[in-house]
N, C-alpha and C positions, 0 to 999 in steps of 0.2 A: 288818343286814349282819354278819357272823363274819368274822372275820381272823383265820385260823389259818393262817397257810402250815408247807407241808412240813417245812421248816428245822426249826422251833421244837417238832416233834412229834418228828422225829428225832432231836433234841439229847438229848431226855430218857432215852434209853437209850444212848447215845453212849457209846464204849470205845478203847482203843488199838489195837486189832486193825482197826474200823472208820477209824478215822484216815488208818493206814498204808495200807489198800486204798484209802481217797480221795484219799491224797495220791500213791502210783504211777499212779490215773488221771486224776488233777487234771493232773500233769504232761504226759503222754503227750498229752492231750485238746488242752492250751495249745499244746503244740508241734504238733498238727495244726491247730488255728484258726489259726494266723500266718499263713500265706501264703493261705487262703481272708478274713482278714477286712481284709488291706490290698487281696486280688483285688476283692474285693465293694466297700469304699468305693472304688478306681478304676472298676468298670464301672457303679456309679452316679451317677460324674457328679462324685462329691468327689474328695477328696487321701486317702494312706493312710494318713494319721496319725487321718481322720475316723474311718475305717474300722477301725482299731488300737481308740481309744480308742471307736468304740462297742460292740467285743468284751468292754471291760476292764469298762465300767461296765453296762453292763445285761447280761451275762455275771455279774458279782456280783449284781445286784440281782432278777436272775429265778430265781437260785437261792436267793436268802436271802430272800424275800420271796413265789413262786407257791406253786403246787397241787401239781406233780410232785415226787419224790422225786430222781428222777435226768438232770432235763431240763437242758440244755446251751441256751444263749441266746447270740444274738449275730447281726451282718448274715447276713442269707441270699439263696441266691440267686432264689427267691422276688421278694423287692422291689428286684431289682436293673433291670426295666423299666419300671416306677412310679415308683421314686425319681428314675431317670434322667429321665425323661420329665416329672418334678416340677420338678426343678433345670434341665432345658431351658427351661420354661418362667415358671418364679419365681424361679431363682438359689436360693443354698444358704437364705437365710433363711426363702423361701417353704416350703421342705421344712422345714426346724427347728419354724415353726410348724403347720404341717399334722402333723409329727410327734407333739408336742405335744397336737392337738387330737385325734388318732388315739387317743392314753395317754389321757387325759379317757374318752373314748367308751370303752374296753375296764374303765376302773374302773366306767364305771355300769354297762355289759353283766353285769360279775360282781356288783358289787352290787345288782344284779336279778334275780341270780339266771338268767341266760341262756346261761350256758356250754353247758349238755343243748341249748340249739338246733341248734349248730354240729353236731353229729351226724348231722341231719334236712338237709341238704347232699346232694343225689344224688350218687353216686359218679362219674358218666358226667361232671355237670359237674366235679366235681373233679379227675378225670384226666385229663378236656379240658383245663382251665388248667392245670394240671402240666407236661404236656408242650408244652404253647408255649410256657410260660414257660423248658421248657429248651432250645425252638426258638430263642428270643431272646438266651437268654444265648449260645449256641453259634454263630449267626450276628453276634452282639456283640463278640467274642473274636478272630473271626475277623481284624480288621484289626490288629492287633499280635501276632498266631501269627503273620502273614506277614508283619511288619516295614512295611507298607502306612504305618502315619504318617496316615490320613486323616482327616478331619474328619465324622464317622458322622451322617447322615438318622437321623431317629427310628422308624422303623418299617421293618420287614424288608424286603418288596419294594425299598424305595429303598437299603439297605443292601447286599443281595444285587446289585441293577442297578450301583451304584457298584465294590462290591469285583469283579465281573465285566468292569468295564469298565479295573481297573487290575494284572489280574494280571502283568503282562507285566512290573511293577515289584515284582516280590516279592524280597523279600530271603533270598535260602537262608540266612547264618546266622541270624535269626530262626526262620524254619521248621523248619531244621534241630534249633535248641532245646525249637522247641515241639513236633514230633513225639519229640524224645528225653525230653521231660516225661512226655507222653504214655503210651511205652515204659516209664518207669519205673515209673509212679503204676500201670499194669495187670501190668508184669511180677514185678515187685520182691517182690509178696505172694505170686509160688511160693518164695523163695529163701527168705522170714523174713517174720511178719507180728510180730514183737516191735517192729521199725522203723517209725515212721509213712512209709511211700511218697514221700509228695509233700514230707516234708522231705529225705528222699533226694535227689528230684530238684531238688528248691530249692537243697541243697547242692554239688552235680556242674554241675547247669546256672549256675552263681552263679559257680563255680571256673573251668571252664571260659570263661567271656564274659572275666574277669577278667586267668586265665592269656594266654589266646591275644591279648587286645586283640580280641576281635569287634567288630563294629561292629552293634551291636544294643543299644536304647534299656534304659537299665536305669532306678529308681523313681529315682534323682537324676536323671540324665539329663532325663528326663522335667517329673517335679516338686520338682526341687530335693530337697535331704536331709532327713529326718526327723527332725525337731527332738527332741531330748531334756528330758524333765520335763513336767509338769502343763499339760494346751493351754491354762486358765485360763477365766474363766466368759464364756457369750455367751448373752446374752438376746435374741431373736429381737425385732425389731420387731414392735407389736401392734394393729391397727385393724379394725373392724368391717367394712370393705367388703374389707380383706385376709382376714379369718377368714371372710366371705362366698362368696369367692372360691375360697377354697382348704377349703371345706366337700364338696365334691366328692372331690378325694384325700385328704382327712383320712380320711373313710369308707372308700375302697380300703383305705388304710390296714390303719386298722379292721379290716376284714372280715379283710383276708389274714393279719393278725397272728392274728387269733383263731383262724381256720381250722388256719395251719402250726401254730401252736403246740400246739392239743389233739390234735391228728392226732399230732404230735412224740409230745405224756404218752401218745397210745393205744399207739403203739409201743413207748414204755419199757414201759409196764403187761404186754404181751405178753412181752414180753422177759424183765423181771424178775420178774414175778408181783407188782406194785405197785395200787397203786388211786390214780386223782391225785385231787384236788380239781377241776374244771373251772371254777368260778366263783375259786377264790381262786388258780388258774393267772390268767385274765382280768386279777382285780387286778394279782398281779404284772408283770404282761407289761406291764399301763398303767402303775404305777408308773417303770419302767424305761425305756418310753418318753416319759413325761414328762419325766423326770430328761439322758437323754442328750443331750438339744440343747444342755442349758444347758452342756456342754462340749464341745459344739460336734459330735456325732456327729449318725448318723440313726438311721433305725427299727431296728429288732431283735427277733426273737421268737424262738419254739423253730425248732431247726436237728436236724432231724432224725438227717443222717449224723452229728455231733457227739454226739448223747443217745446213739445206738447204740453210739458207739465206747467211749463215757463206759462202756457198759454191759458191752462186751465185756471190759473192762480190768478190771472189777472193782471197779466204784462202789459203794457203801450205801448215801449219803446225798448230801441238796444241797453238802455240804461239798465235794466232788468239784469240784462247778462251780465253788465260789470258788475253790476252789487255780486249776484252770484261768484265770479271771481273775488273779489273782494273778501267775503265771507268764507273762502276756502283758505284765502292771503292768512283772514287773523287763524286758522286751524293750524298754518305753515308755520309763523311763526309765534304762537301762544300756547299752541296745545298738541303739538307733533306727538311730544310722549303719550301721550293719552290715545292718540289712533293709534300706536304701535300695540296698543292691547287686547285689540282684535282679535278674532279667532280667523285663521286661514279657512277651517271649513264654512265659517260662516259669509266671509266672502266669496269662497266657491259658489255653496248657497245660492247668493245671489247674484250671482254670473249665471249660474245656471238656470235662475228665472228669467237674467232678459233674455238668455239663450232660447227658452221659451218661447218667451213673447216675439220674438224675431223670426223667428222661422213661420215661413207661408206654408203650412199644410196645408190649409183649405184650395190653394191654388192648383192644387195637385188634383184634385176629382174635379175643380172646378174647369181647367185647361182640358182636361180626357174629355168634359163630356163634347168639350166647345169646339177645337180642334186637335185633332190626333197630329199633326207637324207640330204646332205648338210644343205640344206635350213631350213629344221627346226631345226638342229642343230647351225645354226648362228640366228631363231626367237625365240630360246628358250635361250641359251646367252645372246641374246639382253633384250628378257620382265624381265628376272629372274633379270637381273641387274639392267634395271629401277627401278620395282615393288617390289624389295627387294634389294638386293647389290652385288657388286663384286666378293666376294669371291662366293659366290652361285648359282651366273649369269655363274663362270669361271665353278666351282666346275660341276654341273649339265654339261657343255656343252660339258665337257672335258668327262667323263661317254659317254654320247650319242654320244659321237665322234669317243670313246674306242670300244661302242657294235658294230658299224656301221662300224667300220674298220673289227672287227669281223665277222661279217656277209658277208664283200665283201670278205674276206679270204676264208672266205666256200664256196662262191659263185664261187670262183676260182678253189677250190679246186675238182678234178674229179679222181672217182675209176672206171675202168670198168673192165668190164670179156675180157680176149684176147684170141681169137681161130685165129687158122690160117686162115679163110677168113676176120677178120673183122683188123689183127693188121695193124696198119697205118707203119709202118716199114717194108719192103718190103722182107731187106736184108738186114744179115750183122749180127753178133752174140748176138744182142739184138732183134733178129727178130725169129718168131717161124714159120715164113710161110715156108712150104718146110721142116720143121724138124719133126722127128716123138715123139711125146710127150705121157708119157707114161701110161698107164689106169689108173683113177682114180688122174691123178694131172693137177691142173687147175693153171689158171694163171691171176693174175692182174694187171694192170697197174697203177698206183698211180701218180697223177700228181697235183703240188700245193704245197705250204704250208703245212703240218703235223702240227695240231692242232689242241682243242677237237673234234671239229666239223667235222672236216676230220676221225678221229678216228670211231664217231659214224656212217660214211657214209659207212667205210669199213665195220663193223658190222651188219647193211642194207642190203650190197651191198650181205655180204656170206650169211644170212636168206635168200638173194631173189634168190639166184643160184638152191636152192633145193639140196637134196643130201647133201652125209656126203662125201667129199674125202677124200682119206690118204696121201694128201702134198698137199700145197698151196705156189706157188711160186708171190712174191711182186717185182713188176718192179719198183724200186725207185731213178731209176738218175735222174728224174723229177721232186723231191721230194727238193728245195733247202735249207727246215729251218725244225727244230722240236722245237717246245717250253713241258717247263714241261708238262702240259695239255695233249698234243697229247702223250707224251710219256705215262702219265698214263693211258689216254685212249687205247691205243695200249698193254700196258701189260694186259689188261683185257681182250682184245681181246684174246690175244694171250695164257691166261693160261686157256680159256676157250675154245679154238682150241686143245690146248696140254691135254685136260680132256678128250676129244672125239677123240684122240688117233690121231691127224691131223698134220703132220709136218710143219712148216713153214722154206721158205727160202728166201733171200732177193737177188737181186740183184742190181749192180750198185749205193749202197748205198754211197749220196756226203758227205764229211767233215765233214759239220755241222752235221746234223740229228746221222750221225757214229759218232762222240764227244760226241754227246748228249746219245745214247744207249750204248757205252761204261763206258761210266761216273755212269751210274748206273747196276745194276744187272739184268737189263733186256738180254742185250746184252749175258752173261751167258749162261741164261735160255733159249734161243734160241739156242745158242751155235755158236761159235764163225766160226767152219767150217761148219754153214750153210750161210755165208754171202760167195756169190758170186761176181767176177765181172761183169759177163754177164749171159745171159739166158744159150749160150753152155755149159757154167761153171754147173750152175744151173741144166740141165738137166742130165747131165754127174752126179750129186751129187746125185739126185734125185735115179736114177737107184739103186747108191751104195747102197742108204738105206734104196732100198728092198720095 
């Protein structure tokens, strides 16, 4: 394993000039994380102070420590229906260690070397969970935008039935705030985008509750004040049937930390013209979420809108990130009371814009018009995740992703009879036209992937030629992969040709597929001098054996 993170390769040409461009976007960056990362520890179920300090500490620790150059770390809203649904059901400790066991599993991912996997993610299921998960936050949000006060069902149907069944109880000054959140956060960026938006309206919607006396719940209100200085260390209770238990969301986890976060570096990379590390992003992102329970936070990965913004201000290095942390540091400990005066709907607010901005609608006509598999492969992603959760949203979409890849493999894949009027090779020692081929041995051409489906088509392909020959020659330099499948399908072929007394010979067999039938006792049982490199070869064999 290499532990190089980003930081420590940037340091080394490190200047003043660099500094100052990290420390205007360090700052800018901190002051937009405020009210997203006290929004994100309340919609997941903690207090904002979780939510504050696990901006500060895995916010420094995924900058000074991953793969990306300009990645911004901290809660997202990503794991804000998993974590909820975690502390719903195990309390915060349960999540601390799931969190925990999550950081473990993304250090071995990288130190395996498995970051390049996360790539190999169909896009259908990835913009499927995307966009529920911004279905969920935004239906989430929705009982303190309208001052509602309720006690929220864990899954959307029962959320949506309940807040339908209490609107009659909305509070217009709530709503009131939370659409003028709203207003600001989308309007604010024609007058001046030097201002972060939603501290705008953090600051007007905060003024106003305060000026007039509204009667609308603000973060003490709510959850008592936010205590100022260090939350101090909490080590999560630790047992075998609890880590058994909670080995299920530890892996959600897992997975989404890994997902958001390299998806985040792909973005910076585009942005800046950067190259991340993907495995030694993995480590860091584990480290960080190892580290942040033990002061009492939860999960944390790459934050996408946060990296961009990192990027638009004119970031150069991880340095960037820690000022950002750093500047949430002095919020923690110099002016906790002062966030606590917040309006809840106005952080709704704006949970519910980046709910917004998070959700792929456009993907949705874009995928119908392009591929109809696609398409219900990212509608079945997407309802599974609303109407039940994540993991099952992911779990199902990734399956129908698996069959559909399948299925275009076969569809690729093509076996036909070759005579000499019909072969597309005119000339040349893989070509049969003009050669004399000798009674009784036919010839196939095999093109595609080798895989079950492939297997069964050659199977087809000799029921439907009629006749029994005695040699059947496989044209397969067209042939670029075998997986196990095809090869076991292929040896049943083939001991059921060698029963009815039929030789087989191969030709042109590439690397892979020849790795793969050497590798087993197949290659044997056909025998090793019936693999040819060309058909002349082939034909010339054929004769010897009669």
């Amino acid at each position: 394993m290499t532990f190089r993170p980003a930081s420590f390769q940037a340091l080394k040409t490190y200047d003043r000039q660099s500094f100052a461009a990290d420390l205007v976007s360090g700052l800018t960056v901190g002051v937009i994380a405020l009210p997203l990362a006290i929004g994100f520890g309340i919609a997941s179920g903690v207090t904002p102070t979780q939510g504050l300090w696990t901006a500060i500490v895995a916010g420094f620790l995924i900058s000074l420590l991953g793969g990306s150059r300009l990645q911004i770390g901290g809660p997202t809203g990503a794991f804000v229906p998993v974590l909820a649904l975690i502390v719903a059901q195990h309390g915060y400790t349960g999540l601390a260690l799931a969190t925990i066991m999550a950081g473990m599993m993304l250090i071995v991912m990288g130190a395996l070397k498995l970051g390049s996997l996360i790539k190999f993610i169909p896009y259908p299921v990835t913009a499927g969970f995307t966009s529920g998960i911004a279905v969920i936050i935004l239906v989430g949000q929705l009982n303190e935008f309208a001052g509602l006060g309720l006690k929220m069902p864990e899954h959307v149907p029962q959320q949506l039935m309940l807040i339908g069944s209490h609107l009659s109880q909305t509070s217009l000054p709530a709503l009131g705030i939370g659409l003028l959140t709203i207003a600001i956060v989308f309007g604010f960026p024609k007058i001046t985008t030097k201002v972060p938006p939603s501290i705008v309206a953090v600051i007007v919607c905060t003024a106003l509750v305060h000026w007039f006396e509204l009667p609308v719940n603000t973060i003490v209100s709510k959850f008592g004040s936010i205590p100022s200085g260090w939350p101090g260390w909490h080590l999560p209770p630790v047992s075998l049937d609890l880590m058994r238990e909670l080995m299920g969301p530890a892996l959600t986890i897992a997975a989404l930390g890994a997902i958001e976060s390299l998806l985040s570096a792909m973005v910076a990379d585009g942005m800046a013209d950067t190259r991340h590390d993907s495995n030694q992003e993995l480590i860091g992102q584990g480290i960080a979420n190892v580290v942040t329970p033990l002061i009492g936070g939860i999960a944390a990965t790459g934050a996408i809108a946060r990296t961009a913004a990192n990027i638009r201000n004119g970031a150069r290095s991880p340095v960037s990130g820690m000022v950002h942390a750093l500047v949430l540091l002095l919020v923690a400990l110099f002016a906790a009371p002062m966030a606590g005066m917040i309006p809840l709907a106005c952080l709704s607010g704006i949970l519910i814009t980046v709910a917004l901005r998070m959700a792929e609608w456009d993907t949705f006509p874009e995928i119908w018009r392009s591929t109809r598999s696609d398409f219900f492969v990212l509608l079945t992603a997407f309802l599974l995740t609303v109407i039940f959760d994540l993991t099952i949203g992911v779990g199902i979409g990734l399956i129908m992703a698996a069959v559909m890849f399948v299925k275009r493999m076969e569809e690729i894949t093509h076996i036909k009879l070759v005579t000499p009027v019909n072969d597309d090779e005119r000339s040349g020692s893989n070509s049969i036209a003009g050669k004399e081929v000798p009674e009784g041995v036919v010839l196939y051409r095999v093109e595609g992937p080798f895989f079950f489906a492939a297997a069964e088509k050659l199977e087809s392909t000799l029921r439907a030629s009629g006749g029994k020959p005695r040699a059947i020659i496989l044209r397969m330099r067209n042939v670029p992969a075998m997986d196990a499948s095809g090869l076991h399908a292929l040896e049943v072929v083939i001991e059921k040709l060698h029963r009815d007394g039929v030789k087989i010979l191969l030709t042109g067999v590439q690397p892979q597929p020849m790795k793969v039938l050497v590798g087993s006792t197949l290659a044997e049982k056909i025998g090793l001098d019936h693999f040819c490199a060309d058909i002349d070869e082939a034909l010339v064999r054929v004769r010897m054996l009669g």
